[in-house]
N, C-alpha and C positions, 0 to 999 in steps of 0.2 A: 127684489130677489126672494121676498117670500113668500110670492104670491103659488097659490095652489092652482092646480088642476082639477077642477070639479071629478068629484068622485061620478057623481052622475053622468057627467058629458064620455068618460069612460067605458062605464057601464052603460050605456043606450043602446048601444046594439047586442052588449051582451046576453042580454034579456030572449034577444031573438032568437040567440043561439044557442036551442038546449040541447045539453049532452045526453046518452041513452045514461043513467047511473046503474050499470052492472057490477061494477069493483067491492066484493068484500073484503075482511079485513087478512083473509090470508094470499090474496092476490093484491093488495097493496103490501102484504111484506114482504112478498117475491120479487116485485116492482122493485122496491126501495134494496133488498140485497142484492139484485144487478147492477144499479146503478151505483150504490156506495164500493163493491168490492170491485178496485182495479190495482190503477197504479201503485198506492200509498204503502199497502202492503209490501208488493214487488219491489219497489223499488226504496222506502223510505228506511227499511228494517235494520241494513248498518247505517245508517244515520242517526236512528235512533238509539244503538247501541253502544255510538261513540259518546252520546250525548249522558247517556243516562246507565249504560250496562246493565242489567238484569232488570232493572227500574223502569227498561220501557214496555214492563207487563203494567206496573201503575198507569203508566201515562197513557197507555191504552184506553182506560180506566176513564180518567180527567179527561179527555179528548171528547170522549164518547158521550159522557152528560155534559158536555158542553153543548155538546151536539145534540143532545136529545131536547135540553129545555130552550133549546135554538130555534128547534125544530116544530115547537109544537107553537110557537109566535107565527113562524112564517107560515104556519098551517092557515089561519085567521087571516090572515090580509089576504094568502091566494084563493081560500074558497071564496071571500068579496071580494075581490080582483084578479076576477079569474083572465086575464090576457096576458100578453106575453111584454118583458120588460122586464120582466124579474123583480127585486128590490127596487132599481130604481123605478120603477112606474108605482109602487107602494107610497114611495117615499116622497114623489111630485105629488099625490093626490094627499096626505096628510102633514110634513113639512117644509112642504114649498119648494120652490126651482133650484134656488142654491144647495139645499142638503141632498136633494134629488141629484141634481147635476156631480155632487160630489161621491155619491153612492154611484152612479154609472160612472164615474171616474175609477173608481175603486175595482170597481167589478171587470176594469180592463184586468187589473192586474190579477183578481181572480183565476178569468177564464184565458187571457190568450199568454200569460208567464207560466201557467201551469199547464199549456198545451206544450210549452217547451221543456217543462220537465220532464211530461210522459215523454216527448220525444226522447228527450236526453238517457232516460228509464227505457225505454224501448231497446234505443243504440248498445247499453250496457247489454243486455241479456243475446241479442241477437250475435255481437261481438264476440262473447265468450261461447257463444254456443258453436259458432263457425271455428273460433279460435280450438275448443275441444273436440268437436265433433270429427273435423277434418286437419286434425296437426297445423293448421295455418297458422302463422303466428302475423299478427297485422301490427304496426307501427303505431304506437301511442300518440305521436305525432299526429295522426289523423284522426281518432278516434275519442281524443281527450281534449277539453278544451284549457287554456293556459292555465288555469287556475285547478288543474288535476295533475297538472306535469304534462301537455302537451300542448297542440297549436290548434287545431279546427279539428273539431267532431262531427264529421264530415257524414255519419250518418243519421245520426241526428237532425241535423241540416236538411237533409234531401227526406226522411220521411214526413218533415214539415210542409215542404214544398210539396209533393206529389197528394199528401191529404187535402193541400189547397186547389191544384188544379181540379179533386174530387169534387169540392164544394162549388167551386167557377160552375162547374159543366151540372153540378146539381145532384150528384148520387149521392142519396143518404140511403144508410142499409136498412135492410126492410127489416120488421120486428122477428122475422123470422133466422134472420141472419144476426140479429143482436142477441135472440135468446140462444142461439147455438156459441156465439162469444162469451156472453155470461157461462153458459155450462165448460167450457173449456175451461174456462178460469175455476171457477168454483173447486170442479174436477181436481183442478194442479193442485190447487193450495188441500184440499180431503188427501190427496195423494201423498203429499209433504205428510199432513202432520201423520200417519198411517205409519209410515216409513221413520220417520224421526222421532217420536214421542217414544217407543218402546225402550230406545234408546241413551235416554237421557242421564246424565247424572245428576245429583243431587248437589254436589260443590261447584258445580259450573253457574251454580246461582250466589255463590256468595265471593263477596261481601256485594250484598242486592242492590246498595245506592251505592258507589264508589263516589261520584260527586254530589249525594247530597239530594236535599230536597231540588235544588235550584236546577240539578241535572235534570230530573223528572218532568220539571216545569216547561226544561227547553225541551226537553225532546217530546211532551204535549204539544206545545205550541207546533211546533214540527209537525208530529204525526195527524194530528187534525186536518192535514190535508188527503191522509187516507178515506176519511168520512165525507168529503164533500162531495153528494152527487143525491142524499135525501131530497133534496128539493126535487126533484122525482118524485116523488109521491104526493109534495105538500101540493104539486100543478094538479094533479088527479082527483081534487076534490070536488068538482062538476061532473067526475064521472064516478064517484062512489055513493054507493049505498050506505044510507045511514051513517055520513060523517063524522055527527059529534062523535058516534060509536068507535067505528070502524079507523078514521084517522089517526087516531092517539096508537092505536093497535097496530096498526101498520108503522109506524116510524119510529115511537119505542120498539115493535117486535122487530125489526129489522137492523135499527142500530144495535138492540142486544145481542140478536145472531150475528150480526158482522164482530162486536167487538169481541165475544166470544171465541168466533172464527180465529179472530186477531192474536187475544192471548193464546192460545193454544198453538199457532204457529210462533209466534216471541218464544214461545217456551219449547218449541222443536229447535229453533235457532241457537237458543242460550245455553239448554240441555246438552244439545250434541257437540258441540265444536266450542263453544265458551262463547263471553260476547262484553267483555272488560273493556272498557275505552283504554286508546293508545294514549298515555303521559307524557308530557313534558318532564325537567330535570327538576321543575318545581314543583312536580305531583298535582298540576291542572290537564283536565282532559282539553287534546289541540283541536282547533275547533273545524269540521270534516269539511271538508272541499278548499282549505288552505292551504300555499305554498308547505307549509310546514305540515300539515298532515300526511301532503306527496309524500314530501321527503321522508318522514317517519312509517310510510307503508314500504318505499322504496326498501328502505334498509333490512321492512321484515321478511322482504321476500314477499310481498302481498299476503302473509300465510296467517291471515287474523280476517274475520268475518268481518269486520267494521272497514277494511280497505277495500271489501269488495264491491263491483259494480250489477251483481247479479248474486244479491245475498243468499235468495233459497239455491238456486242452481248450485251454486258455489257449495254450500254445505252438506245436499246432498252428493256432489261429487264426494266431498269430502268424509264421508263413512262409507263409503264405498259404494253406490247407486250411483256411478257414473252416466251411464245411458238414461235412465230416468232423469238424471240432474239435466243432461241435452232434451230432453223430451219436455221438462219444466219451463227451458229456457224459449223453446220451438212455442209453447202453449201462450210466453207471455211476448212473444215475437208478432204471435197470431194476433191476439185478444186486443195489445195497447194498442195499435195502427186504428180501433175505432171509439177509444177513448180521448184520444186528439182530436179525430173527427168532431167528436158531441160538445170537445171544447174549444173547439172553433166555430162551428155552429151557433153557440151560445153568446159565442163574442160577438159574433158579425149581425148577430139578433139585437144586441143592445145598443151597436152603434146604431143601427138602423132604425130602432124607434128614438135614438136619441136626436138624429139626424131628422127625422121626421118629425119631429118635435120645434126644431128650427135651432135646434142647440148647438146642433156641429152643421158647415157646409150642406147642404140638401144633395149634392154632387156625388155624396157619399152613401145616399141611397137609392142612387141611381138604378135600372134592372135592367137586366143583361137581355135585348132585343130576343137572341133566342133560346136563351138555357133559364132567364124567367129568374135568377138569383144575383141578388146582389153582389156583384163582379168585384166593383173599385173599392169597395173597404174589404175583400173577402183578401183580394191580392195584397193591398197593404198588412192586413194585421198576417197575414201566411210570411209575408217577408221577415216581420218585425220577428214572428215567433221563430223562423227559421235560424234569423240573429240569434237571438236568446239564446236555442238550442247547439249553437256550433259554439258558443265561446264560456257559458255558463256552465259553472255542475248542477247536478238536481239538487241538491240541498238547498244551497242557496235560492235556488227560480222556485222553488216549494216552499220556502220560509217568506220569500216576496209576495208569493199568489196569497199565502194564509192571511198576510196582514190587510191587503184590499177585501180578502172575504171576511175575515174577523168585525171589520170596519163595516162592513153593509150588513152584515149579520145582530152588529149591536144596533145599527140601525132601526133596524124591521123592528125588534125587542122594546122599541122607545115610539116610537111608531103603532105600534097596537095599543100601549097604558094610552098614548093622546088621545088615540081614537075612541077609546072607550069614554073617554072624559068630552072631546068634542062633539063626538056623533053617537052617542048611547043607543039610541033606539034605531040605527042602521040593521037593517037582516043581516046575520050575519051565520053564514049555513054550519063555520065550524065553529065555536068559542073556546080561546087558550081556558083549561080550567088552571083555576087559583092566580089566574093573569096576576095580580098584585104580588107572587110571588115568585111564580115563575119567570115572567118577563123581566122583573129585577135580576133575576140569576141568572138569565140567560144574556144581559147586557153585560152584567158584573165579570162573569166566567168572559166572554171575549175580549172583554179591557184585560184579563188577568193573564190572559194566552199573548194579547199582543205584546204586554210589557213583558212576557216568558225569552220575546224573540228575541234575536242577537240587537245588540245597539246600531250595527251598521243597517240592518234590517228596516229597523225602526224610523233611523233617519232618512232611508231610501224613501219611504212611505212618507214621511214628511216632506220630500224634494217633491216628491211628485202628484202629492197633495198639493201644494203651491206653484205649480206647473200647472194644473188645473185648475186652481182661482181665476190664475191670470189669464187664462184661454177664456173663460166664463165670463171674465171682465171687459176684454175686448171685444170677443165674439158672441158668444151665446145670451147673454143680458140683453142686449140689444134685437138680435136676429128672433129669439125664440117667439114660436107662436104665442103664444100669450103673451109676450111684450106688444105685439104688435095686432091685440086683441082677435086672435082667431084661435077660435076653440073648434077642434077637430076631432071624428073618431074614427083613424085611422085601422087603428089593433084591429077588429074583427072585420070592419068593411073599410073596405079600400073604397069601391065607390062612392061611400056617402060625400056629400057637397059640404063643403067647408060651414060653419057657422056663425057667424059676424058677430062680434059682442063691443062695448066699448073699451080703447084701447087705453093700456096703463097710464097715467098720470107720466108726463114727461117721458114718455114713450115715442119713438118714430114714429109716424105715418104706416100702415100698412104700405108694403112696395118699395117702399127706401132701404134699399139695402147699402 
């Protein structure tokens, strides 16, 4: 189980396959603030306000170097492993099949629990904007799932499903239509703070921690899932200019501009309308997406930022930019529909080299005779996240997806020190600087966010940590190509002919499956 993936047998074809390197360092920071600014914002902001009240401008903060010294690890393994796989193809080529296999294990809950949250984030804004825009008033019952105070979130549910039949049939949207989504977004959020900031009061920020350092902590751990989407950039390093340069610049400038971005809208949120978490009768904040948080928004009338499901809309209705608040809500109706997209995409990418790998069923990387995309795991994981999105809140499927990315994230972090010490004189186009001290901190900082989460959180990620050993135990130990000594290089050439090597020690036969 710890046998590696030759770094070489990897990269052999990579070799063949040079990219033009045009990207400097202000077009990878553009790259990287498309990609990080979506959902997390939209959607995470009373979450983070119940968690921490004025304090999730800190956590903003902590999130954000978490993310930066994160960021500049996973720079290093993708500019030397430049294909697709993510962490776990990093992670098969420097600590072996088991921490590999556990890293794509991880990185389900990543990418396709946090397609159900944008989902679920989507449903929120789209709801209130129909609910305001046109006096509709829709039933909770359908639009909430049990643990908000209703039964199926029904639309939530069905924009999962219909992004999947997108993926089945193969449309991903052209770069031209992605940059016109990033500027709708961008747009909304310059709009908000334009509209809000002028306004703010000065006591709406205090008392700034109401719970404490340990609030700030959760509602970092939390918010960290506003930042995931850098690895956008860290893939780009085969097509930039002057990496060691140009790298560090693009993904510190671009975390900086987002987190920026970030506080400045926290601070239109908390200024304008207040942003105090809702207490219990023992002066503990109730923790958001709980029976017991329903019930305590119920009572207030919803009329606290932290009950709501569509925070900025909501606030701007609420000093009186009604229509603008609908025009917010229309803009993050528009934008998130291809942020589930990119993160289902990303899922159905990891199954599929994992499966290619021999690690899951082969059945599962099947391609679809005529639309040429991976069909049968595209329709599984579209179901699973469709689940997710009808019975789940976002808080919760956004604290689940952190801890699988938190997990493959310390990974990569521990993963580049090995390699420095195993393979030293490998080319290596980007080099973390100060590795011995960054990749420490950048491990340390994601153990410190995971232990932030909620304990139920925690243990979830423990169940299905062990849910996954024992899948790897019965199936994938056995099946995988390297068990069964074939070393392949699938990632850039589909064609090339398999390569025969001798098989593991107490390994099946090639063919016995």
């Amino acid at each position: 189980m710890w046998r590696v993936k030759p770094l070489d047998a990897i990269l052999a074809t990579a070799e063949k396959k040079s990219l033009h390197r045009s990207l400097g360092a202000f077009q990878l920071t553009m790259l990287g603030i498309g990609a990080i600014i979506g959902t997390g914002i939209f959607v995470l902001t009373a979450e983070a306000a119940q968690k921490a009240g004025p304090g999730m401008i800190a956590a903003f903060v902590i999130a954000g170097f978490v993310c930066a010294v994160a960021a500049l690890c996973y720079s290093e393994m993708s500019a030397m492993v430049p294909v697709s796989g993510s962490a776990y193809t990093y992670s098969y080529a420097v600590m072996g099949e088991m921490v590999a296999w556990m890293v794509g294990w991880a990185l389900i809950l990543e990418y396709a629990v946090a397609a159900g949250a944008v989902s679920v984030g989507w449903s929120g804004y789209v709801v209130g904007l129909i609910e305001n825009a046109f006096g509709i008033d829709i039933p909770n019952a359908l639009v909430l799932g049990p643990m908000d105070g209703g039964i199926v979130n029904l639309p939530a549910a069905a924009i999962a499903l219909v992004v999947t039949a997108l993926l089945v049939v193969g449309t991903r949207e052209s770069a031209a239509v992605n940059a016109f989504l990033v500027t709708i977004k961008v747009a909304a959020l310059t709009l908000f703070c334009v509209l809000a900031l002028p306004v703010i009061k000065m006591e709406n920020f205090e008392p700034f921690a109401p719970l404490g350092m340990a609030g700030i902590s959760a509602a970092a751990a939390s918010i960290f899932f506003a930042y995931v989407g850098f690895d956008a950039v860290s893939t780009a390093a085969e097509e930039t200019k002057n990496p060691q340069r140009n790298m560090p610049i693009g993904l510190i400038g671009s975390l900086g501009v987002c987190t920026i971005f970030y506080i400045l809208v926290a601070s239109g949120v908390i200024g304008t309308v207040g942003a105090q978490p809702v207490m219990d009768a023992a002066g503990h904040g109730l923790r958001p997406g709980s029976p017991e948080m329903t019930a305590a928004c119920g009572a207030l009338s919803a009329d606290h930022v932290v009950c709501s499901k569509e925070a900025l809309a909501w606030t701007l209705r609420k000093i009186g930019w009604t229509q603008i608040g609908n025009l917010l809500g229309l803009a993050a109706g528009l934008a998130l529909p291809s942020v589930i997209l990119m993160m289902m995409f990303g899922q159905t990418r990891i199954f599929f080299v994992m499966s290619r790998d021999g690690l899951l069923p082969e059945v599962l990387s099947k391609v679809h005779p005529k639309f040429k995309t991976p069909h049968v795991i595209t329709i599984i994981t579209g179901v699973f996240v469709s689940a997710f999105a009808a019975f789940f809140p976002v808080g919760v499927l956004a604290d689940i997806s952190n801890s699988g990315t938190l997990f493959a994230f310390a990974m990569v972090a521990i993963a580049v020190l090995v390699l420095r010490r195993t393979d030293p004189d490998r080319k290596r186009p980007f080099r973390t600087p100060a590795v011995m001290l960054v990749a420490p901190l950048a491990a340390a900082g994601c153990i410190y966010l995971f232990f932030s989460l909620s304990k139920e959180t925690q243990l979830l990620f423990v169940i299905w940590a062990a849910i996954g050993l024992v899948v790897y135990f019965l199936y994938g130990f056995r099946h995988s190509h390297m068990a069964r000594g074939i070393v392949e290089v699938p990632e850039l050439s589909p064609d090339a002919p398999p390569e025969s090597v001798p098989p593991m020690p107490g390994a099946p036969p090639p063919g016995s499956h």
